[in-house]
C-alpha positions as CSV (number, residue, x, y, z in Angstrom):
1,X,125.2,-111.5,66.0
2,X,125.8,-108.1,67.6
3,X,123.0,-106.4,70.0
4,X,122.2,-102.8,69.2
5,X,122.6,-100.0,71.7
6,X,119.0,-100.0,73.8
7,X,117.3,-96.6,72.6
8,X,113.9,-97.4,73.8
9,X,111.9,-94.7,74.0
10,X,108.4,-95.5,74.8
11,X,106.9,-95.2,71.8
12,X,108.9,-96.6,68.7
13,X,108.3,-100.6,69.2
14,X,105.1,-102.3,70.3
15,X,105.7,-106.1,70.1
16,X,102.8,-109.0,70.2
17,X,102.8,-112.6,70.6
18,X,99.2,-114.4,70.0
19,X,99.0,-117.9,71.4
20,X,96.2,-119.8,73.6
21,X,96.0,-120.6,77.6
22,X,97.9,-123.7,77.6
23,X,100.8,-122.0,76.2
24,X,100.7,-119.1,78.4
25,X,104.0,-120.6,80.4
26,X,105.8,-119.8,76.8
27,X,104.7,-116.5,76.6
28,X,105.6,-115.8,79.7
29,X,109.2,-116.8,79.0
30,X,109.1,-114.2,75.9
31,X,108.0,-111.6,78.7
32,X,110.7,-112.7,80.6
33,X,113.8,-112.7,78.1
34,X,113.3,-110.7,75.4
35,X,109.7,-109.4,75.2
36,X,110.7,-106.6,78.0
37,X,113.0,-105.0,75.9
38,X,110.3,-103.8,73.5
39,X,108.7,-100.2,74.2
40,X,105.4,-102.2,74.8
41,X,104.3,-105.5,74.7
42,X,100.8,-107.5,75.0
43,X,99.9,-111.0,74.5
44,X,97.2,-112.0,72.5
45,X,95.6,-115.1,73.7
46,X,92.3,-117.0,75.2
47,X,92.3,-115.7,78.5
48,X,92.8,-112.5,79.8
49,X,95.7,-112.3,82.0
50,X,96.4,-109.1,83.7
51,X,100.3,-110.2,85.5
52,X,101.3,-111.5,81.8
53,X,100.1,-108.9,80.4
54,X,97.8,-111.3,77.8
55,X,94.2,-109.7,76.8
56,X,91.1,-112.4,75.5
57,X,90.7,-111.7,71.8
58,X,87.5,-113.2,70.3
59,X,87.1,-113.8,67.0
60,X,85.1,-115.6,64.2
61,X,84.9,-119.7,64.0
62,X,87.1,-121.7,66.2
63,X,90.3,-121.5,67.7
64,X,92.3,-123.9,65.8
65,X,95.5,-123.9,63.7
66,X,93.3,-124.0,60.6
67,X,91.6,-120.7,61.8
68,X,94.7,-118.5,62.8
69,X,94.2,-115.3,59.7
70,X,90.3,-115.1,61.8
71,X,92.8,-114.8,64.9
72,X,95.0,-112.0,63.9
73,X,92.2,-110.3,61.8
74,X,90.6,-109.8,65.4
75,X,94.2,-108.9,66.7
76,X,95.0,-106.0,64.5
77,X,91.6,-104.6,65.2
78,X,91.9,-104.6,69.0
79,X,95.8,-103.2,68.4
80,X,94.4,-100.4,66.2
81,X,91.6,-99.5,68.5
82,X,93.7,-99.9,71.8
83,X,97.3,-98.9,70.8
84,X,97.0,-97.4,67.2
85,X,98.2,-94.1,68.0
86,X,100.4,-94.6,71.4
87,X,103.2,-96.4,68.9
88,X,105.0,-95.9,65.6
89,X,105.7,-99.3,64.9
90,X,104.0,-103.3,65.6
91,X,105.9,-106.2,65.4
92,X,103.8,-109.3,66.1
93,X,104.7,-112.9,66.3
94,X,103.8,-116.7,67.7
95,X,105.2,-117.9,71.6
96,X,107.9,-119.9,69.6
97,X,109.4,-117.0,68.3
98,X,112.8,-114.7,70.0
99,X,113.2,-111.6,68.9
100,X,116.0,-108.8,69.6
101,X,114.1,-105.9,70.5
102,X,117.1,-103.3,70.0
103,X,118.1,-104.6,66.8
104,X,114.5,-104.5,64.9
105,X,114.0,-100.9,66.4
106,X,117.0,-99.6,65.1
107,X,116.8,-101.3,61.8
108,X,113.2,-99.8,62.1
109,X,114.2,-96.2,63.2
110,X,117.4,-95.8,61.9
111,X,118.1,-97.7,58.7
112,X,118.3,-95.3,56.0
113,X,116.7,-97.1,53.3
114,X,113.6,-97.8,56.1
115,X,113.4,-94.6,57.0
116,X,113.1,-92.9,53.0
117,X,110.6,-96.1,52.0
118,X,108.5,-94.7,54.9
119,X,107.9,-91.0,53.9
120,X,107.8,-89.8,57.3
121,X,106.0,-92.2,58.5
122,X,103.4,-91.4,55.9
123,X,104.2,-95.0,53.5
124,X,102.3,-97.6,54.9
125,X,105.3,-100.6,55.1
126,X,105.5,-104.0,55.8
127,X,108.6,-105.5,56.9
128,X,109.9,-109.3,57.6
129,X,111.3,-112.3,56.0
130,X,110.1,-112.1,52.4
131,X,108.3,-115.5,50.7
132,X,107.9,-115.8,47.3
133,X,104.9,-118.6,46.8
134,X,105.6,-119.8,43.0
135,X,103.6,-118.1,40.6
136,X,101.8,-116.3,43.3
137,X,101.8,-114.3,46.4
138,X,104.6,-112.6,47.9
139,X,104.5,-112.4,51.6
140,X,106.0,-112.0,54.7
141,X,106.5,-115.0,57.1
142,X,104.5,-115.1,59.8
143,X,106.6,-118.0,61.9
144,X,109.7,-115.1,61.7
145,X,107.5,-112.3,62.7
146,X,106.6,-109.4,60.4
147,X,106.0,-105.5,61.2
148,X,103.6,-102.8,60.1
149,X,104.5,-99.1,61.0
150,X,101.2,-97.4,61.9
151,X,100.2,-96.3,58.2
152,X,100.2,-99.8,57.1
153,X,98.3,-100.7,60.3
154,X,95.4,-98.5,59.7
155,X,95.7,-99.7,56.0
156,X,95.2,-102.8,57.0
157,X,92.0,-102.7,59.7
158,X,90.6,-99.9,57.3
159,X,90.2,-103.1,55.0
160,X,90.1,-106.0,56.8
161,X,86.1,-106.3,56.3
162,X,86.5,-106.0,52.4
163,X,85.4,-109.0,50.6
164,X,88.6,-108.4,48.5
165,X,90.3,-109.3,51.5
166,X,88.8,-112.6,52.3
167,X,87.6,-111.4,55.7
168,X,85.2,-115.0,55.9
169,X,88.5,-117.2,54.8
170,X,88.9,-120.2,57.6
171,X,93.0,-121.3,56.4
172,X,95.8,-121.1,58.8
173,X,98.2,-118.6,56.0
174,X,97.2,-115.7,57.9
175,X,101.0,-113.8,56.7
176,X,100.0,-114.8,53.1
177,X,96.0,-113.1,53.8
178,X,97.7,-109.9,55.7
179,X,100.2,-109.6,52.5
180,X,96.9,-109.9,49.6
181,X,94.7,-107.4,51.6
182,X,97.9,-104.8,51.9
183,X,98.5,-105.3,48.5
184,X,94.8,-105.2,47.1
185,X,93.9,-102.5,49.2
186,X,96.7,-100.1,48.8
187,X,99.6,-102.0,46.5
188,X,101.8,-102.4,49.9
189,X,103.9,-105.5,49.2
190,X,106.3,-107.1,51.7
191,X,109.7,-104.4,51.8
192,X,113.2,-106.6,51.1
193,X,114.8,-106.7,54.6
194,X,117.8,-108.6,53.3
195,X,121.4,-106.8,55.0
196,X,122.8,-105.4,51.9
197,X,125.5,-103.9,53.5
198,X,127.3,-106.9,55.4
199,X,130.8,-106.6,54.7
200,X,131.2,-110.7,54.6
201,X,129.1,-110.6,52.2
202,X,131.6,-108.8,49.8
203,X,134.9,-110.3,51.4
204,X,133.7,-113.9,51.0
205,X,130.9,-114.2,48.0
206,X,128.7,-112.1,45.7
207,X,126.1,-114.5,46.3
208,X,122.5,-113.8,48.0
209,X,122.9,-111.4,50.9
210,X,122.0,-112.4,54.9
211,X,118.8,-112.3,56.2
212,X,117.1,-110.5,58.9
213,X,114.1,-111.9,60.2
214,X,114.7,-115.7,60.1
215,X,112.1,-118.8,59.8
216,X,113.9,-121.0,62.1
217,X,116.3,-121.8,65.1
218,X,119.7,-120.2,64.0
219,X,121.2,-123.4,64.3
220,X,118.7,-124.6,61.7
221,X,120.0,-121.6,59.1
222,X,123.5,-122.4,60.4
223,X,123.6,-126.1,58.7
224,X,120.6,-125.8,55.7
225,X,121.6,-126.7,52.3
226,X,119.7,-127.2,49.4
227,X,118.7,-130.5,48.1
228,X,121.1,-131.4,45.1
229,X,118.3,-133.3,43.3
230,X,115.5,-131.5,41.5
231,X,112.3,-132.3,40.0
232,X,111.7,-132.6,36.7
233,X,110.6,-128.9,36.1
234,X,114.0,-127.6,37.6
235,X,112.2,-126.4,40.5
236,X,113.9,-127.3,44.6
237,X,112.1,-130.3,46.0
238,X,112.3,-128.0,49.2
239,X,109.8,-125.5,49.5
240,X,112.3,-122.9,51.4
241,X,114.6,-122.8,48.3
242,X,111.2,-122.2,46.4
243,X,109.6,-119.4,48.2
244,X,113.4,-118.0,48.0
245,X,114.2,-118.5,44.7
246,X,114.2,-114.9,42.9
247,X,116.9,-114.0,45.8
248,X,118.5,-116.8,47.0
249,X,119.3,-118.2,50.3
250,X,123.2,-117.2,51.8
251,X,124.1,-120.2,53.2
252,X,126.4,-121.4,56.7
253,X,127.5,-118.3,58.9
254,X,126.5,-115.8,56.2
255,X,122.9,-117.0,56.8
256,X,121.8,-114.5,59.3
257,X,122.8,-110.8,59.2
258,X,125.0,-109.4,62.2
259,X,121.9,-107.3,62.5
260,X,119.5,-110.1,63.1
261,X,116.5,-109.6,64.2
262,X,114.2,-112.9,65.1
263,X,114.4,-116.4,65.3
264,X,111.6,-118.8,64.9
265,X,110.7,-122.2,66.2
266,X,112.5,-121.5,69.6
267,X,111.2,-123.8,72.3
268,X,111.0,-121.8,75.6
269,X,113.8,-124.0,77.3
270,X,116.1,-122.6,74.5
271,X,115.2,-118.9,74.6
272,X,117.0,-118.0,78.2
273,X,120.1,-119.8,76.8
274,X,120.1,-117.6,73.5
275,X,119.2,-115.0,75.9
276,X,122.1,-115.2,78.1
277,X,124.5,-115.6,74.8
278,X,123.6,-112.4,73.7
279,X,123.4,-110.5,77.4
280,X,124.5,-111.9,80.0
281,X,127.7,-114.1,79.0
282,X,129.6,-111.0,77.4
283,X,131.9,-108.9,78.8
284,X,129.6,-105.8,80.2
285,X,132.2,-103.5,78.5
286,X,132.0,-105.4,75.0
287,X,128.3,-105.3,74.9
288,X,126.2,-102.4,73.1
289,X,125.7,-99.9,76.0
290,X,123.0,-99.2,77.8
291,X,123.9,-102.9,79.0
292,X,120.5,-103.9,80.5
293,X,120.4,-107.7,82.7
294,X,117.7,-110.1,81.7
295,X,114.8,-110.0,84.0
296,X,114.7,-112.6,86.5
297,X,113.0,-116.4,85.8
């Protein structure tokens, strides 16, 4: 994986991570490797916590894994409200998730493909690791992170409240809810993220291209393969072949693009070891410049 030159500016990338008290300490270690390389950051949690920075987000029912879409409903409102106009783009994810600041804002700000889709900023997009639910909804996962520019944003608050856009639901599929209420309010569907243009891709198969924003560890993508037994209808008796099915999954090193982007299911004893792979263990002058240190524990 290659690290993008840093061309923060201030206002291209805001990045949030929800969780609860108890896992503030994990939060914390996204602050402290790569959450500070984002052009802002909050955390979204229980308790307000100035130092972190984490703000206390109510919202309806309980706070429970089963209740997660009433959770980011209230999210996106207080983002809207508090940062809607301060930043072009909002990248949210959970405390188990690491995330390469420079790479998503240049795929976001650069990428020429991104850039026409968004019309000047004008096209409400949605951007992450596309699922494919059988027969049903397609949708960005919300375990790799997902990201709506400010159109989709407002879009998406301008809506929430709809009773097209189950706004009473209790279920834990808050990715799958976000993508039906884009798509019934304004027929945004999830944009394909895959990296078309990685040369390995070309020099060692024609199969399915590398992905982006990635469900799990990269380990985990490193060593997947598909069952080779399937049920009687033909279909994968593993539900990530499923929900990639019309595309395809690239398998061993071409799993993850160069231009990678997030990593999901990263414990926070892992993330300053990823961390110091892709900052502090190269060779200053090989390194994407500006070269920036990680913060300090």
């Amino acid at each position: 994986i290659q690290v993008a030159p840093d061309i923060a500016d201030g206002r291209s990338l805001m990045c949030l991570v929800y969780t609860i008290e108890k896992n503030h300490p994990a939060a914390s270690t996204c602050r402290d490797t790569w959450a500070s390389r984002c052009d802002g950051f909050m955390v979204m949690s229980t308790k307000r916590v100035d130092s972190l920075p984490a703000a206390h987000v109510t919202h309806e029912g309980r706070e429970e894994y089963n209740n997660i879409w009433q959770k980011v409903r209230s999210i996106w409102k207080y983002v809207h409200k508090a940062y809607g106009d301060e930043f072009e783009w909002f990248f949210i994810g959970g405390d188990d998730l690491y995330v390469l600041p420079s790479n998503l804002r240049a795929y976001l700000t650069q990428d020429p493909k991104v850039l026409s889709a968004a019309n000047g900023g004008s096209t409400p997009l949605f951007l992450g690791r596309r699922f494919q639910i059988p027969k049903a909804q397609l949708f960005n996962s919300g375990g790799a992170g997902y990201a709506l520019n400010r159109a989709a944003l407002k879009l998406l608050v301008d809506h929430l409240d709809d009773p097209k856009c189950r706004p009473h639901q209790t279920v834990f599929a808050e990715d799958v809810n976000v993508a039906h209420c884009l798509e019934v309010a304004g027929g945004v569907e999830a944009f394909d993220t895959r990296d078309m243009n990685d040369t390995r891709v070309k020099e060692i198969t024609a199969g399915p291209f590398p992905e982006r924003f990635h469900p799990f560890t990269p380990a985990q993508h490193l060593n997947w393969h598909p069952p080779r037994k399937k049920r009687p209808d033909g279909s994968s008796q593993d539900w990530y072949e499923n929900y990639n099915a019309p595309w395809g999954v690239a398998l061993g090193p071409l799993c993850c693009s160069r231009d990678s982007v997030s990593f999901h299911y990263v414990k926070p004893d892992l993330m300053p070891h990823i961390n110091a792979l892709l900052y502090d263990c190269r060779d200053q002058n090989n390194l994407s410049p500006p070269w920036r240190p990680s913060p300090p524990p």
